[in-house]
N, C-alpha and C positions, 0 to 999 in steps of 0.2 A: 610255353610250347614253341616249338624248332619255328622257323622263318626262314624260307627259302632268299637267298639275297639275289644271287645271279643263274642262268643257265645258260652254258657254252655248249652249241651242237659242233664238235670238229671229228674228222676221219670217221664216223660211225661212232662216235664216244659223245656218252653225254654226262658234263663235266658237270657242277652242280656245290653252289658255296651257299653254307647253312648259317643261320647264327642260332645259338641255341643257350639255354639258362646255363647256370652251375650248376642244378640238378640233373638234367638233361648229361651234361657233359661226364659229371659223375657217374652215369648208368653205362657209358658207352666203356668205362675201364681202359679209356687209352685202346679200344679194341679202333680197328681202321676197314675190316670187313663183314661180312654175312651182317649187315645194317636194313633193316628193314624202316622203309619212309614210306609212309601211311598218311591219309589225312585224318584227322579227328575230332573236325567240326562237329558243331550239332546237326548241319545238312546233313554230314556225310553219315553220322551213326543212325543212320535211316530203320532200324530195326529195334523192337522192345523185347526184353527177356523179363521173366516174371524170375524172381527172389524166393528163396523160403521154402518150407520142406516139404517133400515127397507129395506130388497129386497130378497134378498135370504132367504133363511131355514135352514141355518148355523151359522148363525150370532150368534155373543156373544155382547150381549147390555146389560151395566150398568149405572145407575142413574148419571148426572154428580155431584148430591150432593157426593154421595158415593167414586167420583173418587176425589173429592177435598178434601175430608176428609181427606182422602189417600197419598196426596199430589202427584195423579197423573196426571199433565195437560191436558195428549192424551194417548189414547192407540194405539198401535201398529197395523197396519193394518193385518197383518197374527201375531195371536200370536198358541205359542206349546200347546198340551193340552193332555191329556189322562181320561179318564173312569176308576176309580179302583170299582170292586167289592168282598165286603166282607162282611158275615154274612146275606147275603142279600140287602145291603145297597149298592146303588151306591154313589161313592165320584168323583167329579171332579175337575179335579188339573189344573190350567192354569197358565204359565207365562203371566202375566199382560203386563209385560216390561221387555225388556231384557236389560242389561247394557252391550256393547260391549266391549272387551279390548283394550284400547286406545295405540296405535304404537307412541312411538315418533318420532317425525320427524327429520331424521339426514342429515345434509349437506352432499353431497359429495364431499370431496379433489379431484381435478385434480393433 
């Protein structure tokens, strides 16, 4: 995830130096505008959507072509989500999948 390094307030501009992955940097395609900076903590995805098919009024449904493309096999039954509004525009941010931190498993000595 992106790391803000500095923020420069000058003339009404606010200037802003990022460090961000190889992944990260890949997605952006050499693009230098229309950059949308979002937080994506677990504080900040303050909202649950429910997964899975047709019932309730909540649900988050996606194509399974789109999930395969993706290379996601299932999605998560409760995933995090949040609503950002800017300019007018609503933007909705969801964790798809979450990757848990794996515990090793350690013997205990007697």
């Amino acid at each position: 995830m992106a790391e803000i390094r500095s923020i420069d307030l000058k003339n009404n501009e606010i200037i802003v130096s990022l460090r961000v992955s190889k992944e990260e940097y890949a997605l952006l395609h050499q693009k230098t505008d229309d950059i949308l900076i979002i937080p994506a903590g677990i504080k900040d995805l303050n909202q649950t959507l429910t997964t899975g098919k047709l019932g309730n009024s909540n649900r988050l449904m996606l194509p399974k072509k789109v999930l395969e493309k993706n290379n996601i096999p299932e999605l998560d039954k409760k995933v995090k989500s949040k609503i950002f509004l800017l300019d007018g525009n609503a933007y909705l941010l969801v964790k798809l999948k979450e990757v848990l931190p794996k515990i090793p498993f350690q013997e205990v000595k007697k």
